[in-house]
C-alpha positions in Angstrom: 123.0 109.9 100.6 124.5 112.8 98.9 127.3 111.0 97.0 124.7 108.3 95.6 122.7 111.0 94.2 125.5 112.9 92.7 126.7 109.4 91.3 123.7 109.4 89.8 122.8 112.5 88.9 120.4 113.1 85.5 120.8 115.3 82.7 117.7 117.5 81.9 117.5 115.4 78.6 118.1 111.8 79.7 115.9 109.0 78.6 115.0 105.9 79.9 117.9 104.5 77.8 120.4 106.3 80.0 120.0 104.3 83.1 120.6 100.5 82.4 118.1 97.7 82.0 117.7 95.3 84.9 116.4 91.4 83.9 115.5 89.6 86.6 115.0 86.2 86.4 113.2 83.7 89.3 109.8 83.4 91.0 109.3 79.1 90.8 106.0 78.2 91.5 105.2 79.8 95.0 107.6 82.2 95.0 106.4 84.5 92.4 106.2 87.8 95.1 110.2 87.1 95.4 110.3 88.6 91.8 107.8 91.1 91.9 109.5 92.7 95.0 113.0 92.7 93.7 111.6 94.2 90.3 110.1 97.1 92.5 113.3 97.8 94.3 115.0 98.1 91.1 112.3 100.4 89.7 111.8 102.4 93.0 116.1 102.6 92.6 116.5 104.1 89.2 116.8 101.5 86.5 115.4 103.0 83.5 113.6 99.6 82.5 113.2 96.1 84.2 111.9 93.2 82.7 111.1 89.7 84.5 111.7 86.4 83.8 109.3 83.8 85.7 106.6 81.2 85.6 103.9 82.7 83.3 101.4 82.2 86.1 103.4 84.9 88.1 102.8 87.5 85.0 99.3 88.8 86.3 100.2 89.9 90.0 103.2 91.3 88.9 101.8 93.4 86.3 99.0 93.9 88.5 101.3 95.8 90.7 103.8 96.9 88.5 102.4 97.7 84.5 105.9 99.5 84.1 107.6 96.1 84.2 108.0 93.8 81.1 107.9 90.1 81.0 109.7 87.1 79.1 108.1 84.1 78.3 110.4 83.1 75.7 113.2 81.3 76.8 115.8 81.6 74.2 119.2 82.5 75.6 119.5 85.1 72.8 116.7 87.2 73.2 117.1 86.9 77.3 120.1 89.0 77.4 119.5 91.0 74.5 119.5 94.8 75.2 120.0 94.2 79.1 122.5 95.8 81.4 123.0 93.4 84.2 120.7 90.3 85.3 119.5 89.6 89.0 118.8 85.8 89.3 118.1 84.3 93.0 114.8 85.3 93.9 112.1 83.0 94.5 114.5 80.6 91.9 113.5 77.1 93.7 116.0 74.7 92.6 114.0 72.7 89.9 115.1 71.5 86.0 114.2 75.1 84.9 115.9 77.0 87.6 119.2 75.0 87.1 118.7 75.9 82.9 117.9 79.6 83.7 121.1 79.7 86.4 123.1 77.5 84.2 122.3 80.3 80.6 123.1 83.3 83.1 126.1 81.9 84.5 127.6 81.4 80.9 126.3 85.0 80.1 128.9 88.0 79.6 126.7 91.1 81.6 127.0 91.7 85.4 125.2 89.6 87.6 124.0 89.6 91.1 123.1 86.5 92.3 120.9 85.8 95.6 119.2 83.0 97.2 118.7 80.0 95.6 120.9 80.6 92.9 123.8 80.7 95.4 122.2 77.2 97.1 122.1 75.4 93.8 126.1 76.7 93.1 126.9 75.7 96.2 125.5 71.7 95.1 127.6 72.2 92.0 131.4 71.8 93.0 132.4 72.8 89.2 131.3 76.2 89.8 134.4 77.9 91.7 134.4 81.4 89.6 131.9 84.0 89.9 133.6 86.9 88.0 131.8 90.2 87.2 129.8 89.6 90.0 128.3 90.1 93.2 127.3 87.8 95.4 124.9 87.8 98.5 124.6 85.3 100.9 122.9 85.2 104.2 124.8 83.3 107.0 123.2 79.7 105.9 124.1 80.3 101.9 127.5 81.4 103.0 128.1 78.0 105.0 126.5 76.3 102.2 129.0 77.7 99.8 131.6 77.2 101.8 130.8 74.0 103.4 131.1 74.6 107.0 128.4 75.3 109.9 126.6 78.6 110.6 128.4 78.9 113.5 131.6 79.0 111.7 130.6 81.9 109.7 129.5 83.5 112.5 132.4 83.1 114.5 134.8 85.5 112.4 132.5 87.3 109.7 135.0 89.1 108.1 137.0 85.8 107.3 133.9 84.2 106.3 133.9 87.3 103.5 137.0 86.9 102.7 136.8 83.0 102.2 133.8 83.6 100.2 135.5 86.5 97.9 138.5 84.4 97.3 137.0 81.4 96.5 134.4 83.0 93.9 135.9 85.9 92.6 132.8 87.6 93.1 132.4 90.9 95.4 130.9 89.2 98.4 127.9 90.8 100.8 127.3 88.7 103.9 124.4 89.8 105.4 122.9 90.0 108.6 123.8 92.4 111.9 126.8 94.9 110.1 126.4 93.3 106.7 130.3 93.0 105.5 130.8 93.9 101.6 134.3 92.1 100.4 136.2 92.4 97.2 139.9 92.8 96.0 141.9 95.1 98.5 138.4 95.7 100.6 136.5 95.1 103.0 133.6 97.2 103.8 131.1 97.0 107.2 127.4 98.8 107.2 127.0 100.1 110.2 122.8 100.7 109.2 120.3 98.3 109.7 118.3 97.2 112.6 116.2 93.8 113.1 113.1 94.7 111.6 114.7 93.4 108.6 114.6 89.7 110.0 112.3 88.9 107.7 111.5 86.5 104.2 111.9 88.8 101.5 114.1 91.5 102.2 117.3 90.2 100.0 114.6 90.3 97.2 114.4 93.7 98.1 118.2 94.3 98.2 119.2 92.5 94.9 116.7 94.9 93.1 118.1 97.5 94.4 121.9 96.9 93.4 120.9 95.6 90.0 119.5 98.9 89.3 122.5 100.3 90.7 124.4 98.8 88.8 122.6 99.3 85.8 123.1 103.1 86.1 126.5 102.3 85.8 128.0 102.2 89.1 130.5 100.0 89.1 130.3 96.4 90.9 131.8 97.6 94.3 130.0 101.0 94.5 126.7 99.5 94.0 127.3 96.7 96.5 128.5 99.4 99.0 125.7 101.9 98.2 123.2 99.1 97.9 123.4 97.5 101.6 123.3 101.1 102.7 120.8 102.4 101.2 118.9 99.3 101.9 119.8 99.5 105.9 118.5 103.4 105.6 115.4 102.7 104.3 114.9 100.0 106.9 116.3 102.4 109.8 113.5 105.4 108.0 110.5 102.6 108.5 112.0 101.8 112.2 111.7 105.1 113.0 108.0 105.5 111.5 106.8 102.4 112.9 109.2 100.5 114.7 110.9 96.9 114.2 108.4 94.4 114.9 105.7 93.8 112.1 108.2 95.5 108.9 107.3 94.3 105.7 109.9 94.8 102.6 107.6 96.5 100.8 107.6 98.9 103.4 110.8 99.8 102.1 109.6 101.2 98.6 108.6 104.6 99.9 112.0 105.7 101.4 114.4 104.3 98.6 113.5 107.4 96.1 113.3 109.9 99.2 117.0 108.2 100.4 118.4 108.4 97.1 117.6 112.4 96.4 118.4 113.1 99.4 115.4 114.2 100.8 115.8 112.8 103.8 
């Protein structure tokens, strides 16, 4: 991906400072490896620094795997946001008292936000929240019906009016995954053409919002990372297709092509 990497090209004296710090915030009890995986994708992606917010008892396997990663336990609003570039909040959320204060804090934040998963299921239970600005949202086919309150099949039936619907009632750049994931915003509408069905599988939009947070906190702006993001995503599935075909992908398998992708090395 040539023009990613020239988008994101380094100068010989950067510093970690230079390229953005991603929070993400999720991981309810159970769901802890939703965090951990979308904190990898952003590290594995470029962001200078990530830091997790989750259920303490998450803390050890994910700094078990990842010691570059810092973690919150502190939960005031003020030192959450403090320093960080863009938050990620959806993965492994749940929909409990604590999710709804941790969605309910980021929503009422100022920074950038890409929002996944559970945090789209619990705004589609709350009909007060109709705008999404400075934001990019990323349903799969059952959020996107929950948010707009129709059927799967309706979304299914005409995708790109299903984006559109979604973009126009949020305000938010919208990314409706599945088969030729659809990225919509004002005056837009973009269609991967990468990906393969290997990707069928829990986890993989953990993978994806890590990787557009960190995008995003390297200062691509909110429709280049969601367009650069589902591709480079799809091309890193396609890379593990070709190594060891569809059936039996992990996301994690993933983690190995995302630098190669992004410096063009293959």
């Amino acid at each position: 991906m040539k023009e990613l990497q020239k988008l994101l090209k380094r100068k010989s004296d950067a510093n970690k400072g230079n390229f953005g710090h991603v929070l993400i915030i999720g991981g309810d009890y159970g769901m802890g490896g939703a965090v951990i995986m979308s904190a990898e994708a952003a590290c594995r992606s470029g962001a200078g620094k990530v830091s997790v917010l989750s259920r303490a008892e998450n803390y050890t396997a994910l700094l078990s795997r990842l010691p570059n990663v810092m973690t919150i336990f502190d939960e005031d609003e003020a030192k959450i946001f403090s320093g960080k570039s863009v938050i990620v909040i959806g993965p492994g959320l749940g929909k409990s008292a604590w999710a709804k204060k941790l969605l309910k804090a980021a929503l009422a934040c100022d920074l950038p936000k890409i929002i996944d998963a559970d945090a789209l299921n619990l705004i589609s239970e709350n009909k007060k929240i109709t705008l999404l600005k400075n934001s990019i949202i990323t349903p799969h086919v059952g959020e996107a019906a929950r948010l707009l309150g129709c059927i799967v099949s309706q979304i299914q039936k005409d995708r790109n009016l299903s984006a559109k619907k979604l973009h126009e009632k949020f305000s938010a750049i919208t990314i409706l995954k599945g088969k030729n994931s659809l990225i919509c915003g004002k005056n837009f509408l973009h269609e991967c053409k990468f990906g393969n069905p290997g990707m069928a599988v829990a986890g993989m939009g953990d993978v994806l919002s890590g990787i557009i947070g960190a995008l995003v906190a390297q200062n691509l702006n909110l429709k280049d990372a969601a367009i650069f993001g589902v591709e480079l995503h799809a091309k890193a599935g396609d890379f593990i297709n070709k190594k060891q075909g569809e059936i039996g992908m992990m996301p994690q398998d993933l983690f190995c092509a995302l630098p190669k992708i992004i410096n063009s090395k293959i």
